[in-house]
GUKEMAR-360780 format. One line per 2 residues: number of its first residue (from 1); their letters; for each residue z, x, y of C-alpha. Coordinates in Angstrom, 1 decimal. Last residue first. Example, Ala and Ser with C-alpha at 12.3 -4.5 7.8 and 13.67 -1.06 7.14 Angstrom:
# residues 2
2) SA) 7.1,13.7,-1.1  7.8,12.3,-4.5
***
This chain:
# residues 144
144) XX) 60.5,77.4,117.9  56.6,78.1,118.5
142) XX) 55.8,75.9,115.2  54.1,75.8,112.0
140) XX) 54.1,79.4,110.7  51.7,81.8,109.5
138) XX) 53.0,85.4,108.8  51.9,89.0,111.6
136) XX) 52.5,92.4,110.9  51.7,94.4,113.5
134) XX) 50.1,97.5,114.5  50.2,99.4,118.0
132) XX) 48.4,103.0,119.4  49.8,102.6,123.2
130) XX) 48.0,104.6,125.7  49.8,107.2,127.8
128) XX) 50.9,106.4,131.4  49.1,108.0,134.1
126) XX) 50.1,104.1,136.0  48.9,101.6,133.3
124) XX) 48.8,102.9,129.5  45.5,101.5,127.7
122) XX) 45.7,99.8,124.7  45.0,101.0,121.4
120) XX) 44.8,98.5,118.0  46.3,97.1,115.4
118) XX) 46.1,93.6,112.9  48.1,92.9,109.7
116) XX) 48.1,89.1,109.0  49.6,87.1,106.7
114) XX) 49.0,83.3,105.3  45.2,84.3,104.7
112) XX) 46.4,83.7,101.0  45.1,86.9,100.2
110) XX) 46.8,88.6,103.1  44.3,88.9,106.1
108) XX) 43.5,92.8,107.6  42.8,92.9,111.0
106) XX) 41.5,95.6,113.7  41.3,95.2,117.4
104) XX) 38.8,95.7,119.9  40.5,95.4,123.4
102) XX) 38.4,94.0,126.7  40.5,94.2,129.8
100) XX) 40.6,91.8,132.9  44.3,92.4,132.8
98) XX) 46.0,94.2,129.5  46.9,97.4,131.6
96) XX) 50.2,98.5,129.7  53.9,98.5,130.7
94) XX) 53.7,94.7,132.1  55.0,93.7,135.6
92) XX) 51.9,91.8,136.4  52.3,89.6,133.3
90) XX) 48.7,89.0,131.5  46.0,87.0,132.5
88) XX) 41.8,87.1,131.5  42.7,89.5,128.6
86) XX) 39.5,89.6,126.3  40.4,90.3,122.9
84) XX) 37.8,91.6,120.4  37.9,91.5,116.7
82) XX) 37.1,93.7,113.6  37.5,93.3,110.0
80) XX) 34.8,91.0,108.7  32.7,91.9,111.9
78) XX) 33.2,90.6,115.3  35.1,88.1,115.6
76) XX) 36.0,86.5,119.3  38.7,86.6,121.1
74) XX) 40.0,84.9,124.5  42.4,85.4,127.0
72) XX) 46.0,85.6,127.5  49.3,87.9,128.4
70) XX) 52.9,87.8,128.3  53.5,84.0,128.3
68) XX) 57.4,83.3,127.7  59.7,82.4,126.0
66) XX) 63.1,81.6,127.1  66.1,82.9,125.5
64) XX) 67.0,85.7,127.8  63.2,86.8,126.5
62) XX) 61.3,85.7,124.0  57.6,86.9,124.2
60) XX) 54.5,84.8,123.9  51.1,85.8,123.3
58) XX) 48.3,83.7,124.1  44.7,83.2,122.5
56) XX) 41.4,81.5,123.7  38.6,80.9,121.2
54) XX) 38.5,77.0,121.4  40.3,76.7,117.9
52) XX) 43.2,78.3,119.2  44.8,81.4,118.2
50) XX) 48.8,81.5,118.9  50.5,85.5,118.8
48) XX) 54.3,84.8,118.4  57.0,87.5,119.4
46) XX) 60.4,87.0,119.2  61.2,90.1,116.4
44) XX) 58.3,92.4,117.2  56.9,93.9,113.4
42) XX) 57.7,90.3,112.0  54.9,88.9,114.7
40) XX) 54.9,84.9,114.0  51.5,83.6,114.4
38) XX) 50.6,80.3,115.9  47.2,78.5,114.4
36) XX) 43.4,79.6,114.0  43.2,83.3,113.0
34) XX) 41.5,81.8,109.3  39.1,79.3,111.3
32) XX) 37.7,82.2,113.4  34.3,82.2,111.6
30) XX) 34.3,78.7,110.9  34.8,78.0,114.3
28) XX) 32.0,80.3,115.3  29.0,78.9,113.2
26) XX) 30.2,75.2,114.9  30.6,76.8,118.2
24) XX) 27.4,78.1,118.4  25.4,74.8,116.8
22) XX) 24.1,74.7,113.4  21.0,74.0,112.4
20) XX) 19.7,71.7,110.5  19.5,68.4,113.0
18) XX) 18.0,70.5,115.5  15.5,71.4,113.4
16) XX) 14.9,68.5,111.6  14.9,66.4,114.5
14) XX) 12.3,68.6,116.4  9.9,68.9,113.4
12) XX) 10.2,64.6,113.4  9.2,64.9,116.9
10) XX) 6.2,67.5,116.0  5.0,65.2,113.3
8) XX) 4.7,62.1,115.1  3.1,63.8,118.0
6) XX) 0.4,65.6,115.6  0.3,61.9,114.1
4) XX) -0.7,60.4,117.6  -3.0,62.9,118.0
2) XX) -5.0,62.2,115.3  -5.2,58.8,115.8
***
């Protein structure tokens, strides 16, 4: 009898706790909720940035009329004004070495999380020197 209660008790201990906690990519949606959607970057006229709920990222660039993918990856938050990028793919032609790099970036929301200021340093590809960057980045609904 006493055993079968000391099972009881550790299975319903085992529900509870899985049924309390919260899974990784529960705790980290609602950390990255507020980058989540397709970012307009004012600072480089036919730029976008989109965040995705999954964690990855792209950046687009408009040229001859057609955008395109520059460079993509993931990000993840790391502190309430600090993220990480890391660029799985970018363009092979590109001025700065973004391919299988990790960037820590800073960002600063608007107060109706509706704008965006974020900068950084990336690295300069062939001797060149690194880029310091900032940009200012509004919410908008679609890529067009």
């Amino acid at each position: 009898m006493l055993k079968r209660t000391l099972k009881i008790a550790m299975v319903f201990l085992a529900v509870l706790t899985i049924i309390s906690c919260k899974t990784v990519q529960q705790a980290n949606l609602k950390e990255i909720k507020p980058f989540v959607g397709i970012w307009n970057d004012t600072s480089n006229p036919g730029c976008k940035i989109v965040f995705k709920a999954d964690g990855s990222f792209y950046n687009i660039a408009k040229e001859g009329g057609v955008q395109i993918i520059t460079h993509s990856g993931t990000f993840k938050i790391l502190s309430g004004n600090m993220y990480v990028l890391n660029i799985s793919d970018a363009r092979p032609d590109a001025t700065y070495d973004l391919k299988g790099r990790q960037y820590a970036n800073y960002y600063t929301f608007g107060n109706d999380q509706k704008t965006m200021k974020v900068s950084g340093v990336v690295d300069g590809r062939s001797g060149r020197k690194p880029l310091q960057w900032a940009s200012d980045l509004v919410k908008v609904n679609t890529l067009d």
